[in-house]
C-alpha positions as CSV (number, residue, x, y, z in Angstrom):
1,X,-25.1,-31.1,11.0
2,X,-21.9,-30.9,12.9
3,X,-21.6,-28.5,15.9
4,X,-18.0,-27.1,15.6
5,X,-18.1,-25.7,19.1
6,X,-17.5,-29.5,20.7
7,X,-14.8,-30.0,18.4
8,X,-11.8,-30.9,19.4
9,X,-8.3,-29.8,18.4
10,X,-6.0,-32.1,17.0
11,X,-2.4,-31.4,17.1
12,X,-1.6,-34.0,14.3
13,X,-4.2,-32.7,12.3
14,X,-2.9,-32.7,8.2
15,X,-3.2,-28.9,7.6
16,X,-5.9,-29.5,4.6
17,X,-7.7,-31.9,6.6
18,X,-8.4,-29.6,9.9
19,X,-12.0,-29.4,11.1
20,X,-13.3,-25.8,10.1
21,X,-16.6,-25.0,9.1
22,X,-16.9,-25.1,5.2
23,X,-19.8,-23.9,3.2
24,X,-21.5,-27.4,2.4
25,X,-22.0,-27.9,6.2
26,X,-24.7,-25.5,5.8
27,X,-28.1,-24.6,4.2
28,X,-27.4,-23.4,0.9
29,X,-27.9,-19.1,1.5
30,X,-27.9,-19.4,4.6
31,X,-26.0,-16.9,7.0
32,X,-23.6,-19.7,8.6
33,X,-22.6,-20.9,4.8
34,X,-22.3,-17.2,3.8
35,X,-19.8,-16.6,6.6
36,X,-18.1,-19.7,6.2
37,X,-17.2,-18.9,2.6
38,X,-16.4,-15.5,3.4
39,X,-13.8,-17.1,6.4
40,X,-12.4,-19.4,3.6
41,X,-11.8,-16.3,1.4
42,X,-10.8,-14.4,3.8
43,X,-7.8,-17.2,5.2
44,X,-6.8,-18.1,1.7
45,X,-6.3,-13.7,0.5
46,X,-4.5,-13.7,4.3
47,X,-2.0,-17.3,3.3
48,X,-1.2,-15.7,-0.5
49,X,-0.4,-12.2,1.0
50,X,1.6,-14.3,3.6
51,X,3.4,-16.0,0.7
52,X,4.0,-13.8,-1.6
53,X,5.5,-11.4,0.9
54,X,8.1,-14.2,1.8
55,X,8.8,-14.7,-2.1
56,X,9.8,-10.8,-2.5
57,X,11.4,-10.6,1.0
58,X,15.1,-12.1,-0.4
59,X,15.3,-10.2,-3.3
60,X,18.6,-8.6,-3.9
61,X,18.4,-5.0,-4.6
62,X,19.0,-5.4,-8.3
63,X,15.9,-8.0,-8.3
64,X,13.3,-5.7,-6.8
65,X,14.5,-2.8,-8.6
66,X,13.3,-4.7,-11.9
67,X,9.8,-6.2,-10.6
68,X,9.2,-3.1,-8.9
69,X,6.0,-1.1,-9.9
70,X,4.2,-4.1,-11.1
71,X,0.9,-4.9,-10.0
72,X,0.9,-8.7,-11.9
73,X,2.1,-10.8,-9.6
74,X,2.7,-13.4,-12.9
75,X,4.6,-11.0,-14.3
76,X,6.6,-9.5,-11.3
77,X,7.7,-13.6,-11.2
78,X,8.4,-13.4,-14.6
79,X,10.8,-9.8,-14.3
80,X,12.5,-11.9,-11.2
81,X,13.7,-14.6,-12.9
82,X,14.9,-12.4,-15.9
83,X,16.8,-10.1,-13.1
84,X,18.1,-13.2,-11.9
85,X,19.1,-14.5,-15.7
86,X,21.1,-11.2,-15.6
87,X,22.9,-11.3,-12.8
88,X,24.2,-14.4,-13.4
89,X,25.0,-14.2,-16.8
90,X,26.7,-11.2,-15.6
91,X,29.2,-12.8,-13.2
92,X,29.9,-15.8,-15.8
93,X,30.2,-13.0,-18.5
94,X,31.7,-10.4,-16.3
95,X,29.4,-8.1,-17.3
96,X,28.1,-4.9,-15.5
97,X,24.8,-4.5,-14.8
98,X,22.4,-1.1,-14.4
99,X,22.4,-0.3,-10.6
100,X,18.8,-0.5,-9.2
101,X,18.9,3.2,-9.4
102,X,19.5,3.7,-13.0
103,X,16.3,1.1,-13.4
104,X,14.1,3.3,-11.4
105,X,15.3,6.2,-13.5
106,X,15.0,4.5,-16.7
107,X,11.5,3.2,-15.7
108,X,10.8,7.0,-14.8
109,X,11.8,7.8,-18.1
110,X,10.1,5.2,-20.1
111,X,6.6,6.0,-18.4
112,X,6.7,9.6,-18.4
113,X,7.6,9.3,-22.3
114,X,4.8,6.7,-22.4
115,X,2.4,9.5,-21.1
116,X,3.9,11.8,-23.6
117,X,3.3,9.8,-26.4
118,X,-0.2,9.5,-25.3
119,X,-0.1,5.7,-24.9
120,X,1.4,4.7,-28.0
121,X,5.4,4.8,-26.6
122,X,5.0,1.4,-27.9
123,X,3.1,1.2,-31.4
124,X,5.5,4.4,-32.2
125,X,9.3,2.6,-31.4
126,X,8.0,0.3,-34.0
127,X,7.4,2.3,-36.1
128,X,9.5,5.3,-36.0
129,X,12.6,4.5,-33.3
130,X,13.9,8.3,-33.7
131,X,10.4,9.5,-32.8
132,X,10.5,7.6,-29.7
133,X,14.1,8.7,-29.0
134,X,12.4,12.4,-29.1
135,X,10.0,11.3,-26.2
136,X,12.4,10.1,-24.3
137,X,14.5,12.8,-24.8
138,X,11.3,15.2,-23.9
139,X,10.8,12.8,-20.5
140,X,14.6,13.1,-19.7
141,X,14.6,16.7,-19.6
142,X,11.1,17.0,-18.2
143,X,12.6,15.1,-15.0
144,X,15.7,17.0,-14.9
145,X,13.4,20.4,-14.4
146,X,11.8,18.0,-11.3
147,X,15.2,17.9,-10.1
148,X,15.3,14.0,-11.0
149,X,18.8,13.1,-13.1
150,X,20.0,10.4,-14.5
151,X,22.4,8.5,-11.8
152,X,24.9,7.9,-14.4
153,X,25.0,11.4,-14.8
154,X,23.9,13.0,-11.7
155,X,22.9,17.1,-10.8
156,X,25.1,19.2,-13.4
């Protein structure tokens, strides 16, 4: 068994190839390979974090505005690269855009209607578009009695 104490750094070490203390070193069970998997874990949860922070740190304002509020980072990827589809089709096109506060609002609106509708916001614009037009309606008005308006529209 190696004793990682009288290791020695190496500078030029190839970042997957740096002497650490891996699981198989040990008994199988034992503490030491416990605690080496759990310092694996624990440095790769610490490098995505790391990572994905960096990937949402240059958003535009527009582009976080549309990922926002989702827990899948898949899917956050996937609302990012649509955001960014938009904008550019929207300079080539010259098209305008929602700002990022009418998508807040509008995501506001679509999950308080959601809640509304029990769940089935979904199953029931399928099926019946002017019944889901009354939810959101219903969510719209809701908000405005929170003192939330639509930015287009703002207080009355």
């Amino acid at each position: 068994m190696t004793n990682w104490l009288k290791l020695k750094d190496d500078a030029n070490a190839v970042p997957a190839t740096l002497p650490c203390p891996r699981p198989g070193d040990f008994p199988v069970g034992s503490v030491q390979s416990r605690a080496a998997a759990r310092a694996l874990l624990d440095g790769y949860a610490a490098q995505k974090a790391q990572a994905d922070a960096a990937e949402f740190a240059n958003l535009t304002e527009y582009q976080r505005a549309f990922a926002e509020g989702e827990d899948d980072p898949v899917v956050a990827r996937e609302l990012i690269k649509l955001a960014i589809l938009a904008e550019e089709r929207a300079t080539v096109y010259d098209i305008t855009l929602d700002t990022p506060e009418e998508i807040r609002y509008k995501k506001k609106v679509a999950k308080l209607a959601d809640e509304l509708a029990e769940g089935r916001l979904l199953e029931i614009s399928m099926s019946d578009p002017s019944k889901e037009k009354g939810f959101r309606d219903l969510a719209r008005e809701k908000l405005r009695t929170e003192g939330i308006f639509d930015p287009k529209d703002g207080p009355p």
